[in-house]
VMD Tcl script that builds the backbone (N, CA, C; Angstrom):
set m [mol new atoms 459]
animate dup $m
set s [atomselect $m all]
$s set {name element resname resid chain x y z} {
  {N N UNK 1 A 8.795 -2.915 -21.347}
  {CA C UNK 1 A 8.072 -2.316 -20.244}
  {C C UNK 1 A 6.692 -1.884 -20.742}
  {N N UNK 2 A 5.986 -2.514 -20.142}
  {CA C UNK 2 A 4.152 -2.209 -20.263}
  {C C UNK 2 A 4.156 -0.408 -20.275}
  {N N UNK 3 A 2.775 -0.045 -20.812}
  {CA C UNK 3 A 2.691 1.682 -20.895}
  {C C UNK 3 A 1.610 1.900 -20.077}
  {N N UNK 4 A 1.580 2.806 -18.712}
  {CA C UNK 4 A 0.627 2.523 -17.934}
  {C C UNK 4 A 0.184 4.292 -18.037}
  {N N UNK 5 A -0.571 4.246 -17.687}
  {CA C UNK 5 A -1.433 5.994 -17.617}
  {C C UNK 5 A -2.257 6.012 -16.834}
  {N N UNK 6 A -1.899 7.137 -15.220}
  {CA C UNK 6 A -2.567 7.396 -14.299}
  {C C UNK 6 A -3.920 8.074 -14.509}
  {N N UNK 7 A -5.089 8.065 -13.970}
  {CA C UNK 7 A -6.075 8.975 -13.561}
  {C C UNK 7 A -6.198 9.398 -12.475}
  {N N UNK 8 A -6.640 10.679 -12.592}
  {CA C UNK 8 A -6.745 11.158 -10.734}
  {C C UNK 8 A -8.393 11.483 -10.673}
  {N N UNK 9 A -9.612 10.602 -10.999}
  {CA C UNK 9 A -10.504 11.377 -11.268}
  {C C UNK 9 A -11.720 10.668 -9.997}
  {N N UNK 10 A -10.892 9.855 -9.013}
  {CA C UNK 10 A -12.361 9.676 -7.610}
  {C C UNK 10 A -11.762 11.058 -6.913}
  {N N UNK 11 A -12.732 11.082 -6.019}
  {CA C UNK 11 A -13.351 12.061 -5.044}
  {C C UNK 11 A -12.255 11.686 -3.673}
  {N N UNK 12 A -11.965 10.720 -3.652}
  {CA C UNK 12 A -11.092 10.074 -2.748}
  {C C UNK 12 A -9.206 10.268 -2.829}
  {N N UNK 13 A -9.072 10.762 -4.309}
  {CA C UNK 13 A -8.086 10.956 -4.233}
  {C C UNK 13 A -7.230 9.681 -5.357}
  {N N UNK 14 A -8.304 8.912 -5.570}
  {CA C UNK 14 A -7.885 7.476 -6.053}
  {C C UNK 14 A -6.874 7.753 -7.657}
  {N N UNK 15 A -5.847 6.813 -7.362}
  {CA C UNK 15 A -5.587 6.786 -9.058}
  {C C UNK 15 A -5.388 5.546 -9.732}
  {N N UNK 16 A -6.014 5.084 -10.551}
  {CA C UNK 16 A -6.492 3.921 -11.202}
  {C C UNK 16 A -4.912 3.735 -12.341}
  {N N UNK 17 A -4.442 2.555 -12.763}
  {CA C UNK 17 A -3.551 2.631 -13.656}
  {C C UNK 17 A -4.122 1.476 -14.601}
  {N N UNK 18 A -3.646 2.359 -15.669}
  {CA C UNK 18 A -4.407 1.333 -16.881}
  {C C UNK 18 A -3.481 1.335 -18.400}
  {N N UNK 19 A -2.691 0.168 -18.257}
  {CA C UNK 19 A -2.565 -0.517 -19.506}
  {C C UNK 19 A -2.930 -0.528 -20.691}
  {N N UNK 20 A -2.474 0.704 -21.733}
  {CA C UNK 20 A -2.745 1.010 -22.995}
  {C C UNK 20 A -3.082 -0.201 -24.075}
  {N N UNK 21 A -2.365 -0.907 -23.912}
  {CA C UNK 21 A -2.868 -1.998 -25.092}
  {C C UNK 21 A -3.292 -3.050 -24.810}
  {N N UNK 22 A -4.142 -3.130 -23.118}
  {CA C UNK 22 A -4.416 -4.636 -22.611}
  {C C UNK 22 A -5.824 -3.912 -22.158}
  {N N UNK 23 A -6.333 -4.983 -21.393}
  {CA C UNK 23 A -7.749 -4.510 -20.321}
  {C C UNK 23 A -7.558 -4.599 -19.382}
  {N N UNK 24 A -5.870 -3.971 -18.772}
  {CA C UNK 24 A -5.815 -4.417 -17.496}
  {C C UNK 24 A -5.870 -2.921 -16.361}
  {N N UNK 25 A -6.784 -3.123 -15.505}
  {CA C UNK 25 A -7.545 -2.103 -14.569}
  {C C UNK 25 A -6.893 -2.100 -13.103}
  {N N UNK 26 A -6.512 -1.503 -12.612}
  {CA C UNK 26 A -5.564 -1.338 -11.353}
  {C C UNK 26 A -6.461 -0.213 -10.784}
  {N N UNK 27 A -7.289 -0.168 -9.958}
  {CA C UNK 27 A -7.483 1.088 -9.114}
  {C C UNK 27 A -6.976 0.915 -7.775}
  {N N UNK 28 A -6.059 2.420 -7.955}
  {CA C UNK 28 A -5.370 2.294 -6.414}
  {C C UNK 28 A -5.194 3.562 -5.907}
  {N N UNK 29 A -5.722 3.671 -4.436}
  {CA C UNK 29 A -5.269 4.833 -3.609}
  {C C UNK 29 A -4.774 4.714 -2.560}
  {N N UNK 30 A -4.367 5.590 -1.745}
  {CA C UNK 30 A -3.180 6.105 -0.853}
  {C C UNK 30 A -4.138 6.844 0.177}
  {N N UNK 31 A -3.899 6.079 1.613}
  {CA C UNK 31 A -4.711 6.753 2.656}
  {C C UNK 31 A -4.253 7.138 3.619}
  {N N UNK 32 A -4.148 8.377 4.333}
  {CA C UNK 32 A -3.660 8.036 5.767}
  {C C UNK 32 A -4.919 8.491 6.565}
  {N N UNK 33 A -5.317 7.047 7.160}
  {CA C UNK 33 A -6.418 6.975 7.687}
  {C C UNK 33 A -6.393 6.896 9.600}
  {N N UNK 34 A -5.403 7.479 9.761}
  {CA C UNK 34 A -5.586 7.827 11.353}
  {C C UNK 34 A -5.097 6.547 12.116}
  {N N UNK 35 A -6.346 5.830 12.169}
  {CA C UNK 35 A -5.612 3.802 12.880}
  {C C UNK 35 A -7.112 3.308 12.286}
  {N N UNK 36 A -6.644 1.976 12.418}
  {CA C UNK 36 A -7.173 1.496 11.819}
  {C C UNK 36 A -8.400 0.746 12.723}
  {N N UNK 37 A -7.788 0.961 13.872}
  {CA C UNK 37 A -8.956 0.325 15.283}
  {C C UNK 37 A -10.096 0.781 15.445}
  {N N UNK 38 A -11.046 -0.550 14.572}
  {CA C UNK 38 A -12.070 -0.386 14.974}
  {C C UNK 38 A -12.765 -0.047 13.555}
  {N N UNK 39 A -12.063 0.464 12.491}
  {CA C UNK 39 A -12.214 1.094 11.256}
  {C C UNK 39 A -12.107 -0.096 10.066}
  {N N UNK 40 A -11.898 -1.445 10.159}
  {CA C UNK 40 A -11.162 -1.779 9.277}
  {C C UNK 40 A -12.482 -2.300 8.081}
  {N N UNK 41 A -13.766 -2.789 8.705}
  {CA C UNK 41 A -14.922 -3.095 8.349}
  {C C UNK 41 A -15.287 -1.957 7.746}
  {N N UNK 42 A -15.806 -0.586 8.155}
  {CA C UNK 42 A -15.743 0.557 7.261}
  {C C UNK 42 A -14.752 1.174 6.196}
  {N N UNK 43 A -13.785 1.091 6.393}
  {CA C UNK 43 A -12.964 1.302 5.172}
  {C C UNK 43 A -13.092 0.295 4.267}
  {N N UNK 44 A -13.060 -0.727 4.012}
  {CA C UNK 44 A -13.702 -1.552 2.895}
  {C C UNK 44 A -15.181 -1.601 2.981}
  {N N UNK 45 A -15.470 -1.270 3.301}
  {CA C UNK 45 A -16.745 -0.728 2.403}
  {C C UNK 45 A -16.910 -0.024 1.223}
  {N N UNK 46 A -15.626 1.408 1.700}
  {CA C UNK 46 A -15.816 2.685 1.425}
  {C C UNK 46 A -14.687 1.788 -0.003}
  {N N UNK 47 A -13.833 1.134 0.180}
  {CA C UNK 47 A -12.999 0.206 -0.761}
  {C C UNK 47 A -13.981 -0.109 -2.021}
  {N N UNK 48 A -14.905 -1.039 -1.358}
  {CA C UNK 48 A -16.035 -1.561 -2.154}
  {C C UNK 48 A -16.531 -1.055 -2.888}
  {N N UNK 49 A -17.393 0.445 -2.530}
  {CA C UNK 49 A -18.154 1.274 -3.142}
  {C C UNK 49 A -17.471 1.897 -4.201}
  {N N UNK 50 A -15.980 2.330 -4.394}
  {CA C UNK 50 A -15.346 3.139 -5.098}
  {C C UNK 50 A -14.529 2.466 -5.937}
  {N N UNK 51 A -14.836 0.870 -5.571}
  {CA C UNK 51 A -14.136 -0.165 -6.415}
  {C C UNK 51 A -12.420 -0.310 -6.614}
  {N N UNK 52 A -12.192 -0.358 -5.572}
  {CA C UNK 52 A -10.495 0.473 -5.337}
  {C C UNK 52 A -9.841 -1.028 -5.519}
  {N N UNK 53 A -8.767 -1.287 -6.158}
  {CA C UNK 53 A -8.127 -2.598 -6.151}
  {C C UNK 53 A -6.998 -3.050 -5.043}
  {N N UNK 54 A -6.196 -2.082 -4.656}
  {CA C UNK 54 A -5.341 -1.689 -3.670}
  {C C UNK 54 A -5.375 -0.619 -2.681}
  {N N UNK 55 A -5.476 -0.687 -1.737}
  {CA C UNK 55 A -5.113 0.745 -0.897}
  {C C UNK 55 A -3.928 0.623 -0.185}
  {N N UNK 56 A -2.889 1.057 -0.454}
  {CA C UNK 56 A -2.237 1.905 1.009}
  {C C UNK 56 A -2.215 2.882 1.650}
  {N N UNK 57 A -2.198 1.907 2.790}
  {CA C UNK 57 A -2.675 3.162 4.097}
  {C C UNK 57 A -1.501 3.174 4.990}
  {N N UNK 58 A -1.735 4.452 5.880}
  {CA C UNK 58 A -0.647 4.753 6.374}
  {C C UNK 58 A -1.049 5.363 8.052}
  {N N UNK 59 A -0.665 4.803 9.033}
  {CA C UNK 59 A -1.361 5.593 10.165}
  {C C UNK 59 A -2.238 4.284 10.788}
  {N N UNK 60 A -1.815 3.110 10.961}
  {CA C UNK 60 A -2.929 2.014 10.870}
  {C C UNK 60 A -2.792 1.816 12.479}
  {N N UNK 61 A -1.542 1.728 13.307}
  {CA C UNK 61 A -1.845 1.526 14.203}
  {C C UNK 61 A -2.022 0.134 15.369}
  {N N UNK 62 A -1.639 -0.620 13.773}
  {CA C UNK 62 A -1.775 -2.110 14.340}
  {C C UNK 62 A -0.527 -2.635 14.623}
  {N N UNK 63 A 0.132 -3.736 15.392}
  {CA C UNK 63 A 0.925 -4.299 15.430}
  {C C UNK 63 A 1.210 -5.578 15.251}
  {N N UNK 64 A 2.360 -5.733 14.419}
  {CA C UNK 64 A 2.456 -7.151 14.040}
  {C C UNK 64 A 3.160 -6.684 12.245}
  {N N UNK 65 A 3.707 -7.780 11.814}
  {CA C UNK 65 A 4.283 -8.024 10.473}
  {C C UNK 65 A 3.117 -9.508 9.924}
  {N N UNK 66 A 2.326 -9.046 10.459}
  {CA C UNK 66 A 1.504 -10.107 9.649}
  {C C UNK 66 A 0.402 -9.813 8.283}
  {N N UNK 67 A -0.547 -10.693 7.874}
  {CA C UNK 67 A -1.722 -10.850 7.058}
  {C C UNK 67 A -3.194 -11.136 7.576}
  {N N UNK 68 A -4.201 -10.263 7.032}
  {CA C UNK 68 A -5.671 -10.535 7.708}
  {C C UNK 68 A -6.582 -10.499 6.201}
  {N N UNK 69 A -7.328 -10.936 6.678}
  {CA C UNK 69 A -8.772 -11.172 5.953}
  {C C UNK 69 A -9.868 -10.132 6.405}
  {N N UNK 70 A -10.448 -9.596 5.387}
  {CA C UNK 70 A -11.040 -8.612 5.416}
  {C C UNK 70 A -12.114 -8.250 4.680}
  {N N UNK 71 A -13.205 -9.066 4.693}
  {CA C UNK 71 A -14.570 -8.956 3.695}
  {C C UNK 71 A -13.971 -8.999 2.190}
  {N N UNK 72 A -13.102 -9.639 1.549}
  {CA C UNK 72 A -13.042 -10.220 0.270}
  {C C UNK 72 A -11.065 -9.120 -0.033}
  {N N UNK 73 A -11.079 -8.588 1.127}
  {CA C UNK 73 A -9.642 -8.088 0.754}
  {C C UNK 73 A -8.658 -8.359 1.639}
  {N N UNK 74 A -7.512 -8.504 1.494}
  {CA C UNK 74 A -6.417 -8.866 2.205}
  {C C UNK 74 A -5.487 -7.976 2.700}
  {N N UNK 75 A -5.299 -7.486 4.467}
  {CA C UNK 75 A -4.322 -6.795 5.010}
  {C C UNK 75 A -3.144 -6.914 4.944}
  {N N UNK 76 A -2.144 -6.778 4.868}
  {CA C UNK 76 A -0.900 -6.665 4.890}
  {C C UNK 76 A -0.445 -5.669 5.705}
  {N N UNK 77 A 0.247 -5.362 6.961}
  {CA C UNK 77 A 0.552 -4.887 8.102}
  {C C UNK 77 A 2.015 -4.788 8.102}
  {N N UNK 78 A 3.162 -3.809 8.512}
  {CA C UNK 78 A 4.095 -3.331 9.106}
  {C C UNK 78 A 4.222 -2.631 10.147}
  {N N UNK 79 A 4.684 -3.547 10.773}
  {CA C UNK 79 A 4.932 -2.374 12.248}
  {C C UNK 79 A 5.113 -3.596 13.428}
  {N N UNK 80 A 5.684 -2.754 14.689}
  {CA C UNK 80 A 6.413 -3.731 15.612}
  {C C UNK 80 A 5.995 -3.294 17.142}
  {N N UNK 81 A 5.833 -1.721 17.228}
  {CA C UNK 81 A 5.107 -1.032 18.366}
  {C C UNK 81 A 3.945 -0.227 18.135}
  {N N UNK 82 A 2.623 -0.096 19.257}
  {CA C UNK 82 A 1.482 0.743 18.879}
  {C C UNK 82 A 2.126 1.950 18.761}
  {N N UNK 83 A 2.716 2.781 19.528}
  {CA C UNK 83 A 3.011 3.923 19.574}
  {C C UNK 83 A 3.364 4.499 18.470}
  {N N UNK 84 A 4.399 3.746 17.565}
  {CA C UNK 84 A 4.847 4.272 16.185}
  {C C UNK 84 A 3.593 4.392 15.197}
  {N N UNK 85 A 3.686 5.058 14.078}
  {CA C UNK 85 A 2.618 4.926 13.033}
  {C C UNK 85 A 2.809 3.762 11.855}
  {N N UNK 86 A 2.302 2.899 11.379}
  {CA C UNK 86 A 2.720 1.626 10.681}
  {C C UNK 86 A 1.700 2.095 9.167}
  {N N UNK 87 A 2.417 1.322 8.357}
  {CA C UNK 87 A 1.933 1.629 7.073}
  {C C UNK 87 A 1.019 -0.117 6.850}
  {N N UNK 88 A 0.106 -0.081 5.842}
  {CA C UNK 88 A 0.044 -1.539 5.472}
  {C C UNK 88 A -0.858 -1.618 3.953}
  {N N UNK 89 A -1.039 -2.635 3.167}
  {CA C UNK 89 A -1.470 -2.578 2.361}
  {C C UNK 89 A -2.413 -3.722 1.811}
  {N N UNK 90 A -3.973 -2.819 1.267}
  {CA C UNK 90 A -4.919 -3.760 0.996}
  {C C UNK 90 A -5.157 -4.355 -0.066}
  {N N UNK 91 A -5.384 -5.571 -0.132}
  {CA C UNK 91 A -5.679 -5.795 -1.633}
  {C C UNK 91 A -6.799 -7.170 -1.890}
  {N N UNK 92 A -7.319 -6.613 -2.886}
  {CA C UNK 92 A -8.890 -7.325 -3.445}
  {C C UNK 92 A -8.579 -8.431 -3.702}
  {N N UNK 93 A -9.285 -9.518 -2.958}
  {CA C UNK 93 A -9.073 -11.027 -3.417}
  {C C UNK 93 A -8.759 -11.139 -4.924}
  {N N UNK 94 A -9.227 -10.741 -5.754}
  {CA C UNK 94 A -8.715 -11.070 -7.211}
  {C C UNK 94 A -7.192 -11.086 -7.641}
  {N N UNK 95 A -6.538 -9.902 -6.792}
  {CA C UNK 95 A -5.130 -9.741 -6.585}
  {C C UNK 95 A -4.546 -10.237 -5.991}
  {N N UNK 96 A -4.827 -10.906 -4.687}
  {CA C UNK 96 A -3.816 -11.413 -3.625}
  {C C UNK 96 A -3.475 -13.031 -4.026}
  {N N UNK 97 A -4.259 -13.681 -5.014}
  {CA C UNK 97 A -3.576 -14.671 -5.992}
  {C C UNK 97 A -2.150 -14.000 -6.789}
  {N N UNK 98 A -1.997 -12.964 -7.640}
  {CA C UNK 98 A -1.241 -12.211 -8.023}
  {C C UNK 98 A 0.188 -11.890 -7.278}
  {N N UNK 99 A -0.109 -11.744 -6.247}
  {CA C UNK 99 A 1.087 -11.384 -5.188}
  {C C UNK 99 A 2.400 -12.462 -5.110}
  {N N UNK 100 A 3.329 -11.740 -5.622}
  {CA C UNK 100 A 4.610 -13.161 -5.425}
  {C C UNK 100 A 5.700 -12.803 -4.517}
  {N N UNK 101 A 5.575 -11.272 -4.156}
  {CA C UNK 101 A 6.212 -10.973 -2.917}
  {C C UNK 101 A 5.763 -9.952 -1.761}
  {N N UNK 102 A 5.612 -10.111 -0.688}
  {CA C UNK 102 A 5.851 -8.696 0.075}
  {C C UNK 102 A 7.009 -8.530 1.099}
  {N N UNK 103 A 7.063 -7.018 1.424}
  {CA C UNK 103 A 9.090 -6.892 1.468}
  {C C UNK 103 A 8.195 -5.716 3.047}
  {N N UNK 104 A 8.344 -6.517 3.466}
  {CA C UNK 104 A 8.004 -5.046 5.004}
  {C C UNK 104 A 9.521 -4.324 5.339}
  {N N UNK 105 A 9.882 -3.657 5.146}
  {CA C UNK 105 A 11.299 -2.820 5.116}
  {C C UNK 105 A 11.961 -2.139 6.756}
  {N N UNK 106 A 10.580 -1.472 7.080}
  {CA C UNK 106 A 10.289 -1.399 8.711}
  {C C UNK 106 A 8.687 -0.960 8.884}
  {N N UNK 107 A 8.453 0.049 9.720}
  {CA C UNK 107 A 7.001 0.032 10.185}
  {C C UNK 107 A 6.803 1.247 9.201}
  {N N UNK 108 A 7.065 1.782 8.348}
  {CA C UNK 108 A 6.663 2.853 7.611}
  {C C UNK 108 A 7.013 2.932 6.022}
  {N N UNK 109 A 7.789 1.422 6.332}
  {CA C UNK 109 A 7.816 1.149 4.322}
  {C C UNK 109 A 7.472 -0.005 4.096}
  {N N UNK 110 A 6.940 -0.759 3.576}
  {CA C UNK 110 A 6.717 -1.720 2.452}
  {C C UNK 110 A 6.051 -1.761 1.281}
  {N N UNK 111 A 6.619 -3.003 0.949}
  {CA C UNK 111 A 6.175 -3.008 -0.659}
  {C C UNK 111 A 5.280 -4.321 -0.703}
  {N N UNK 112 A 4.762 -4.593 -1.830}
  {CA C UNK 112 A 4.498 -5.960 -2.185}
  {C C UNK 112 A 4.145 -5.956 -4.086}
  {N N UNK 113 A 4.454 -6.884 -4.496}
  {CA C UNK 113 A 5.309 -7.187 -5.686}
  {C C UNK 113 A 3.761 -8.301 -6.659}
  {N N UNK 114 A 3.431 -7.642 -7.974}
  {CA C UNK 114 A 2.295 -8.897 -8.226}
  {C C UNK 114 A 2.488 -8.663 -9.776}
  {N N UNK 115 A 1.933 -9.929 -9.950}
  {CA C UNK 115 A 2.362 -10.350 -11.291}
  {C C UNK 115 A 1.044 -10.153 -12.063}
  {N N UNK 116 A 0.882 -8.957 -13.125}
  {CA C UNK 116 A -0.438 -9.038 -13.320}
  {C C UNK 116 A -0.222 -9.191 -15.157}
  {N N UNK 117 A -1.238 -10.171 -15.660}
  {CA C UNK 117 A -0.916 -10.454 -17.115}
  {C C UNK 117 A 0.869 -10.302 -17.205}
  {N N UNK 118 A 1.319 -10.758 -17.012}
  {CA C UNK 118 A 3.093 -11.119 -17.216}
  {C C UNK 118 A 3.645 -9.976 -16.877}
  {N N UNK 119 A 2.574 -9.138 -16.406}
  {CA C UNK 119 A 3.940 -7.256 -16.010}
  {C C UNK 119 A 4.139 -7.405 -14.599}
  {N N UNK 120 A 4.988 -6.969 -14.121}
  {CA C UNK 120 A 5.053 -6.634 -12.942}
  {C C UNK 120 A 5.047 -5.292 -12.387}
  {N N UNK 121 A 4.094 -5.435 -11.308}
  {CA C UNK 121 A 3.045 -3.936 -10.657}
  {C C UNK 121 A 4.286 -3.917 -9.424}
  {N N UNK 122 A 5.077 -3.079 -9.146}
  {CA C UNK 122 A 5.506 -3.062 -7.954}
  {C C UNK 122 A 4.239 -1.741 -6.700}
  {N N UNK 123 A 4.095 -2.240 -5.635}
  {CA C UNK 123 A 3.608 -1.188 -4.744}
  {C C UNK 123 A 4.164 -0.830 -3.079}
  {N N UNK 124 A 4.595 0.213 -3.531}
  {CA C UNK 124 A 5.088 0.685 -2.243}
  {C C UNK 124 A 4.554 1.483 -1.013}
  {N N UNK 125 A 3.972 1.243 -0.257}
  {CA C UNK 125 A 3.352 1.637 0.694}
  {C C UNK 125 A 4.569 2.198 1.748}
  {N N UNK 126 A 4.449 4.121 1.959}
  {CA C UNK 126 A 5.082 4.951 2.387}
  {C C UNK 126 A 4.505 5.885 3.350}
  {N N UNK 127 A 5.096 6.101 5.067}
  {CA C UNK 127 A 4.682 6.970 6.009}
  {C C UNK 127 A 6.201 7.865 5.863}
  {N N UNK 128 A 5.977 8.904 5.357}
  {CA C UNK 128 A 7.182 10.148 5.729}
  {C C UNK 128 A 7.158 10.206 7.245}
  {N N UNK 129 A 8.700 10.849 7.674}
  {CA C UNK 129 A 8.419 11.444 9.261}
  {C C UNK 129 A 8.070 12.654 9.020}
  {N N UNK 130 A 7.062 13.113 10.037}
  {CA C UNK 130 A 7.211 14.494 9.851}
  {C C UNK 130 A 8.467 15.210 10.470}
  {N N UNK 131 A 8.020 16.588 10.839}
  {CA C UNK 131 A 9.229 17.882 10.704}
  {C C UNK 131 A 9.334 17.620 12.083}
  {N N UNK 132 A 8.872 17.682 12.945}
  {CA C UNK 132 A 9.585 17.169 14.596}
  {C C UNK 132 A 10.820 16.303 14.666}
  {N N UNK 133 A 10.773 15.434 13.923}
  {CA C UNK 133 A 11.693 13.867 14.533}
  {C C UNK 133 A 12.629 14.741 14.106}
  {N N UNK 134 A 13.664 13.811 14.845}
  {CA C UNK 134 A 15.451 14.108 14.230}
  {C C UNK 134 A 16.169 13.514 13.133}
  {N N UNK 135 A 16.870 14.694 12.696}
  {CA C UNK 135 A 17.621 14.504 11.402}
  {C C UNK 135 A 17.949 13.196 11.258}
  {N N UNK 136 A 18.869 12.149 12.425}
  {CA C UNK 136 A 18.940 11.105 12.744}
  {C C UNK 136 A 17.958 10.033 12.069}
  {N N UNK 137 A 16.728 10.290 12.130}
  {CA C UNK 137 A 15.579 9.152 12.187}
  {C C UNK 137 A 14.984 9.522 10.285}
  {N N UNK 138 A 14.934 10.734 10.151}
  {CA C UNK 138 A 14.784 11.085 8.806}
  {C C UNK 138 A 15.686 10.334 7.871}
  {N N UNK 139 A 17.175 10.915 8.120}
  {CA C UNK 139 A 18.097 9.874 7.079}
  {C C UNK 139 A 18.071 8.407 6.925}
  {N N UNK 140 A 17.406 8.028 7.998}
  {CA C UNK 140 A 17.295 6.401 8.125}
  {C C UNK 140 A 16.403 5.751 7.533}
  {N N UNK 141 A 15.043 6.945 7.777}
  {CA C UNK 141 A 14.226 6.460 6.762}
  {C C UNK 141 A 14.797 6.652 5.070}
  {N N UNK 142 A 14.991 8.043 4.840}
  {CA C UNK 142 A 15.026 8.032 3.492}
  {C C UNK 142 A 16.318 7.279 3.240}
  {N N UNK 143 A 17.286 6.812 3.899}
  {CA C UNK 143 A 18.283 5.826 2.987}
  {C C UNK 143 A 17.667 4.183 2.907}
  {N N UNK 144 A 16.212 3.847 3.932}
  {CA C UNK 144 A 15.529 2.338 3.532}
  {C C UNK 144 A 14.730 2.622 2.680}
  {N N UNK 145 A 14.168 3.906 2.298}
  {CA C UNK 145 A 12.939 4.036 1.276}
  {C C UNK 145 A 14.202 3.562 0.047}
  {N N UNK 146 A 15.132 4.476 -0.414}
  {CA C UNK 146 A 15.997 4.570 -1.309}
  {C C UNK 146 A 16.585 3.222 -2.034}
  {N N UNK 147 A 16.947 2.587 -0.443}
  {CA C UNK 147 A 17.086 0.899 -0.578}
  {C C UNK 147 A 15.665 0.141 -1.255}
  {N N UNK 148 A 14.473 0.261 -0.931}
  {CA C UNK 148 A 13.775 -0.506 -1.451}
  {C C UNK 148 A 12.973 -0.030 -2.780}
  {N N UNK 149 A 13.498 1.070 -2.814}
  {CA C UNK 149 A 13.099 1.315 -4.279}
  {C C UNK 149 A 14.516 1.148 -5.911}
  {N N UNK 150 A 15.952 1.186 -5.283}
  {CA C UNK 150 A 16.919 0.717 -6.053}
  {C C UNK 150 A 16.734 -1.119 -6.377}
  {N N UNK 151 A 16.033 -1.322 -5.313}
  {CA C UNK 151 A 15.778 -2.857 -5.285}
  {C C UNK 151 A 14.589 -3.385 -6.308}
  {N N UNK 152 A 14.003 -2.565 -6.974}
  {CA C UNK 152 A 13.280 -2.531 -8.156}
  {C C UNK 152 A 13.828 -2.173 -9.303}
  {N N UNK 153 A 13.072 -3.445 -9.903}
  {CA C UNK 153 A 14.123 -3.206 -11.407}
  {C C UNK 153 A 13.311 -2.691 -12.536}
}
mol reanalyze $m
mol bondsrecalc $m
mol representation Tube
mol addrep $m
C-alpha cells in the first residue's frame, strides 16, 4: 500500500494527497455547492485557478446518471429526481484517462475508482441527510455508504 499524506493548506478547504516516494500530486476538494444550474462554467474556473485535480460536489441538482464535458474536466452525475440533492464528481482531463470505474450507489453516493502510477485512488463522493429526514431514510443511507465503502479493498 502506497504512503499518502494529506494537506489542508487552500483557502477553499482543498486537500491535495501526495505520495511520499513518487511525484504523484492529487489535489482534491469537497464542495457543497448549492446546484449546479447555471454554475458549472464558474466553478471550473475557480477548479482551474486553485489547480484542483478532483472535486466532489454535493448539492448539484442535476438529473441523470450520466457524464459531461466541462472546459478540460469531466462531470460525473448521480441522481434520478430534481427535487432530491445529487452528489457528482469532477475530474481533470489528465485523470479521466485514469478512471477504470465509476459505481453511482444512489443520488447521494458515488464513487469512481483510478489507476494512478499502479496505486489505486479510490473516491467517494458523499451527501449526508440532514436531521429532518426519517430514521428510515438515514439507515438506508448509512447501510449503502457502508456497502460501498466494505466494497473497497
Amino acid at each position: 500500500m502506497a504512503n499518502y499524506e494529506v494537506d489542508n493548506a487552500c483557502p477553499l478547504g482543498e486537500n491535495w494527497v501526495r505520495r511520499r516516494s513518487d511525484l504523484v500530486n492529487v489535489r482534491l476538494v469537497s464542495w457543497n455547492i448549492g446546484s449546479l444550474t447555471e454554475k458549472s462554467i464558474e466553478l471550473v474556473k475557480i477548479l482551474h485557478r486553485c489547480r484542483i485535480n478532483i472535486a466532489c460536489i454535493q448539492e448539484t441538482r442535476w438529473v441523470g446518471a450520466n457524464a459531461k464535458e466541462i472546459d478540460g474536466f469531466k462531470l460525473w452525475c448521480s441522481g434520478v429526481k430534481r427535487t432530491t440533492n445529487r452528489v457528482g464528481i469532477l475530474g481533470k482531463r489528465d485523470l479521466v484517462e485514469q478512471v477504470v470505474e465509476v459505481r453511482r450507489k444512489s443520488g447521494r453516493i458515488m464513487s469512481i475508482k483510478l489507476l494512478v502510477d499502479s496505486e489505486v485512488l479510490n473516491i467517494v463522493s458523499v451527501y449526508a441527510p440532514q436531521v429532518g429526514l426519517g430514521e428510515e431514510f438515514k439507515t438506508l443511507f448509512w447501510e449503502d455508504l457502508d456497502e460501498v465503502v466494505q466494497g473497497i479493498p
